[in-house]
C-alpha positions in Angstrom: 84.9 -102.6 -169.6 85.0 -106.4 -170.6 82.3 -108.8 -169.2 82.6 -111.7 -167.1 80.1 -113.8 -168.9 81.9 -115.5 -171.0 80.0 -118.1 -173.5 80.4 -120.5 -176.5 76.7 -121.1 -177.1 73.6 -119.6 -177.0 71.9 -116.4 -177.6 73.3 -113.6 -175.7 72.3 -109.5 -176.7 74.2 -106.2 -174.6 72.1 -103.2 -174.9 73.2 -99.6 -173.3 72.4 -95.9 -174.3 75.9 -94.8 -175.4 76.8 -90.5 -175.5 79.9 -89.7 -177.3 80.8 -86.0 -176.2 82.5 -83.6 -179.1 85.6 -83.1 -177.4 86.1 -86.7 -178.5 88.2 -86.9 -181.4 87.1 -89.1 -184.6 84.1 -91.0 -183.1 82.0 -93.6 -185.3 80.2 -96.5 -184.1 82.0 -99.7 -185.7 81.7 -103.4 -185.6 85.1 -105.5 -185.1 84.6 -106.6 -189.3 85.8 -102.1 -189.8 82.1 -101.7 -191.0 81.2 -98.1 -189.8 77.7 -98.0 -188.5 77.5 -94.7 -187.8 79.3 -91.2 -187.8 79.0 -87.9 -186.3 77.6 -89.7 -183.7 78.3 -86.6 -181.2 76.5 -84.8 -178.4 73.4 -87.4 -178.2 72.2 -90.4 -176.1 71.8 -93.5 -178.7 71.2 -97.1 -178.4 73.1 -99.7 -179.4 72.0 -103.2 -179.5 74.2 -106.2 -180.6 72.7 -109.6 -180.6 75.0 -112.5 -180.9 73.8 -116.0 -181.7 76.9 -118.3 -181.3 75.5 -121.5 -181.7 74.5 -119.8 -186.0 77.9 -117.8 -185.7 75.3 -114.3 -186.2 75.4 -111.2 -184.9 73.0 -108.7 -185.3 73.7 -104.9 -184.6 70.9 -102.3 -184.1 71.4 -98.3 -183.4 68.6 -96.7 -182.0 65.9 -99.4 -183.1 66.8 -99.7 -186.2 68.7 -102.9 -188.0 72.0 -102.1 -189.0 74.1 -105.2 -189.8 74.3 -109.2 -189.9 78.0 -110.0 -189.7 79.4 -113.6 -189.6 81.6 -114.1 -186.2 84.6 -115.4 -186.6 84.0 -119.1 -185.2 83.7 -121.3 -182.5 85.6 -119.5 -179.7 84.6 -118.0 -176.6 82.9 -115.1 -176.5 82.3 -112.3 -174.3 81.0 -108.3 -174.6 83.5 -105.2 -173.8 81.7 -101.6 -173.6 84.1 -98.7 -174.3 86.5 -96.5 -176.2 89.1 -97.8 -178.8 91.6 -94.5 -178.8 93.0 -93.8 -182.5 94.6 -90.8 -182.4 96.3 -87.7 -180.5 92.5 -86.5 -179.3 90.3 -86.8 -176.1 88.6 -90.3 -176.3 85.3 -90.4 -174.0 82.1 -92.2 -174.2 79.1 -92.8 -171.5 77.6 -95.5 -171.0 73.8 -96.1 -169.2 71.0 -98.7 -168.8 73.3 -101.6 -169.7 71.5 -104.5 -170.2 72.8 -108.2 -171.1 70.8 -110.6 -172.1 71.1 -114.3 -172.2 68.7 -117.1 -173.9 69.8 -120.5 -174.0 
């Protein structure tokens, strides 16, 4: 699911409580840099925060309350959040998603 807000400054933060059944095949939690956050992330509700400051070029990503990564962005661009399943493989791919929350500060 992409997001119609689309931005070039500001602070702007998603939030949802994301389930990744085990019929899924190969799940990890990963930020666009390859950077696995987390694995064997099965059969659970979690939180995922990302916090995106495009006006520093920062993004901040939190599972379950807890700080995870600061990654660079990769420039002035526009910006906008997506909320889903990237499929790599011959497996099932399904997540859940619930109490999505966006979050905009100029």
């Amino acid at each position: 699911m992409r997001w119609l807000q689309e931005y070039t400054t500001g602070s702007h933060m998603w939030e949802a409580d994301v389930y990744v059944p085990t019929s899924t095949d190969g799940a990890t939690i990963k930020i666009y840099n390859g950077t696995v956050l987390k694995t064997g992330a099965y059969n659970t509700w979690q939180n995922l925060r990302v916090a995106h400051d495009a006006t520093a070029g920062k993004i901040d990503v939190y599972v379950d309350d807890r700080h995870v990564a600061t990654v660079s962005d990769r420039g002035p661009a526009t910006r906008h959040f997506k909320n889903g399943v990237y499929h790599r493989g011959s497996g099932r791919a399904e997540s859940r998603f619930r109490d999505i929350t966006y979050w905009v500060s100029p």
